[in-house]
N, C-alpha and C positions, 0 to 999 in steps of 0.2 A: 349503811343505812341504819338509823336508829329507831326504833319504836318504842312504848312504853313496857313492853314485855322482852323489847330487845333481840325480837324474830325479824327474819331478814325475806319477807314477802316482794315477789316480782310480779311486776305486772306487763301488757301486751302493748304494742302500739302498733297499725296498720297506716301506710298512707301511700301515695301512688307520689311521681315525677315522672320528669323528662330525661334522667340520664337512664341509660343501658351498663349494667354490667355485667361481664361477659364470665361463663363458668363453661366446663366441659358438655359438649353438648347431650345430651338426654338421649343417647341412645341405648338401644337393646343390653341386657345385663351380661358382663364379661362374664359373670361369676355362673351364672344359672340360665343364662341364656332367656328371660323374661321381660316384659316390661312390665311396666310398676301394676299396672291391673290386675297383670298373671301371678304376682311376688302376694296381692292381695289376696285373690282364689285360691293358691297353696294356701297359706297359714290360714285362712278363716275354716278350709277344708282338714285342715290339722286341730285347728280349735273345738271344730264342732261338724265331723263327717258325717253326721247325719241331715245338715242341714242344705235344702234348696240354695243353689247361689244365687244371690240378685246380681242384676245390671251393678258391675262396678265400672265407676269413674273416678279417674284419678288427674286430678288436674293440680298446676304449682302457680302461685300466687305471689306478686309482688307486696309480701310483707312487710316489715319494717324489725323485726325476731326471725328468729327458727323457730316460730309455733306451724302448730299443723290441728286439725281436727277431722271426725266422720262421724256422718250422719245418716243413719238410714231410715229412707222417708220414702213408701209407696213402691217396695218392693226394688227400689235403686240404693245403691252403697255409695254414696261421695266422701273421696276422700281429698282433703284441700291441705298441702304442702308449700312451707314457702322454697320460693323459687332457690333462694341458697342452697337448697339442699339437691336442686334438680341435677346436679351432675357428680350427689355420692355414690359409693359402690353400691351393689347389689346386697352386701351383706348389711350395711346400713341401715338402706330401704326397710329391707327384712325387720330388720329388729325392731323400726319404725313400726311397722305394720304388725307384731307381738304387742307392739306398746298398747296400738289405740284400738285394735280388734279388741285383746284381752281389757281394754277397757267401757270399752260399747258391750261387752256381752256376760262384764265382770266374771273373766276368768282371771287365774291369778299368771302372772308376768313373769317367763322365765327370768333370775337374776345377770344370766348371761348375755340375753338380749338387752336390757337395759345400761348396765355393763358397758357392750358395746357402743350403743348410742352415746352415752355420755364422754365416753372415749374418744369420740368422732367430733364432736361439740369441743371438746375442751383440746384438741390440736390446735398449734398456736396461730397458723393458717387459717384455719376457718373462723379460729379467734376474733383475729382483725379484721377478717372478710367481715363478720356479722358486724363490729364496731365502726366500718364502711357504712355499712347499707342502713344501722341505726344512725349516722350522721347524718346521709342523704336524706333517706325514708321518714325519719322518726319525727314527731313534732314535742317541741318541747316549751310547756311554758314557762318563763320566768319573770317575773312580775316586775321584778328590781328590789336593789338591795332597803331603800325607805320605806317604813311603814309607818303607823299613826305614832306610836312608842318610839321603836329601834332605826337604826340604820342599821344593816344590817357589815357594810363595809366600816365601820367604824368601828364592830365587836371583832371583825376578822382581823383587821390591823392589829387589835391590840392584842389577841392572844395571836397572829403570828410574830410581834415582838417579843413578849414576855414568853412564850415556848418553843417555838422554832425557828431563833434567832433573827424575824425578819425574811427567811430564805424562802419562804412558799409562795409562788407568782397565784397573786389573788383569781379564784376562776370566776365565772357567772354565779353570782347571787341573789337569788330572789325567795321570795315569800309564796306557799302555798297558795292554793285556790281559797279554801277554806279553813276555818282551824281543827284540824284533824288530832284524833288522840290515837290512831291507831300507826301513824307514819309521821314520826313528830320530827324527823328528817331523813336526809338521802342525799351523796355525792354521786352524779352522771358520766359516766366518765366519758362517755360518745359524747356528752354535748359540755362538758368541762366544765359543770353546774352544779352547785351544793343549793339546795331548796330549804328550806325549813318552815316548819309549821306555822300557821299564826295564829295558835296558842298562845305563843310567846310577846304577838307584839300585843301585850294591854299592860298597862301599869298595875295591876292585879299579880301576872305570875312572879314568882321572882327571881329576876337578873343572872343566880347563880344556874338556873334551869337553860335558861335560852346559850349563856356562854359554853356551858358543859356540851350541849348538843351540838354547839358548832365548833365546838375542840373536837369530838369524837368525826365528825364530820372532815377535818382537817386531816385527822390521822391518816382520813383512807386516801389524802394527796402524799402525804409519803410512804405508808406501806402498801401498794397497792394487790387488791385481789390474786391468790397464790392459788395457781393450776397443775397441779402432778395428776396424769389419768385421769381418773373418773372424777378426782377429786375436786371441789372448788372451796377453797377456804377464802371466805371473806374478813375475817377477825383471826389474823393470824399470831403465832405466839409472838412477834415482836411487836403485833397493835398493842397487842392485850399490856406488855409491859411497859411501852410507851404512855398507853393511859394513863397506868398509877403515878404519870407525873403531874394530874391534875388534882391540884389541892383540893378538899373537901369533896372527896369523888362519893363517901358513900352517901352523905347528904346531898349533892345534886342528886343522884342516883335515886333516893328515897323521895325529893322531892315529886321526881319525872313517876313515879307512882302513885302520888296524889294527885295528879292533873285529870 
């Protein structure tokens, strides 16, 4: 993903269907012997032992991510998990519920709970499990690759000629909703989709800005996303050296900062 600051912001998607997919079932915790309500009543009682416990609920959610949220509204705690997650460990959960207590009552987050979670996310299992349920689940629009200016399959051919040989099997191409300058593009990999802004299609920007974005775009079809632990490296040290084979990088670059 490219933006004009070159920050790498994610966002949510929810949606329901008709397939079932199947995870271990949500029973009582191996580890601590609770279910998710009681995993919630310890840690908020650890957080804050002075405080009355409300009615918690905990309920899991045909999401389309691993998001999760809690809300406490009239003396009841809900906590909404998506359903991927309903058959992680108990120690999980746990650190789950460090995350979003300590952040509904902004206390500060053990590093070792967080740690954890991210650990748990980034197994390569549950990897592909979530890039499942964003295929099924997710909605994704793609407009197509013509716009009023560009096609957008005509700028991909020619810089997959002229830079990677011809070799990259063309994904989903389309054009933004609107002309965004905060997310000026982004490669999908659940839906096999490179988006890009429409910024780019007016005869106004110039030609070197909209090619750059969808070369940096292309990068992430051959290096893709690197996961060791906790870590997720999206711009990994062989994108970054890959890039400098686009001529006149810092002037597109400088350009994408006047838009």
């Amino acid at each position: 993903m490219l933006n004009s600051k070159e920050m790498q912001p994610r966002g949510a998607a929810v949606g329901w269907d008709t397939y079932h997919l199947t995870w271990p079932e949500p029973t009582q915790s191996a580890l601590f012997f609770e279910t998710p309500a009681e995993i919630y009543a310890r840690v908020l009682k650890d957080l804050k032992p002075r405080t009355t416990l409300p009615e918690i609920q905990v309920v899991f959610r045909r999401y389309a991510n691993a998001d999760s949220s809690i809300r406490l509204d009239g003396g009841c705690l809900t906590v909404k998990i998506a359903d991927i997650l309903e058959g992680a460990p108990a120690s999980v959960l746990e650190a789950l519920a460090y995350i979003l207590l300590g952040k509904l009552y902004r206390r500060p987050i053990p590093r070792a709970y967080a740690h954890r979670y991210r650990v748990y996310l980034n197994r390569r299992e549950i990897r592909q499990k979530m890039q499942l349920v964003r295929q099924i689940r997710g909605r994704k629009f793609v407009s197509g690759p013509k716009g009023v200016t560009h096609n957008l399959e005509e700028v991909f051919e020619r810089l997959n000629r002229e830079y990677f040989e011809g070799l990259l099997g063309r994904p989903l191409l389309g054009w933004s909703r609107r002309p965004a300058r905060g997310i000026l593009g982004h490669f999908d990999p659940s839906h096999n989709a490179i988006i890009i802004s429409r910024i780019f299609d007016n005869p106004v920007t110039p030609p070197l800005a909209l090619e750059y974005v969808m070369f940096h775009e292309m990068l992430h079809l051959r290096h893709p996303v690197d996961h060791h632990g906790a870590r997720r490296r999206v711009h990994t040290r062989e994108f970054r050296q890959a890039e400098q084979a686009f001529p006149r990088l810092k002037e597109a670059k400088d350009l994408l900062k006047k838009l």
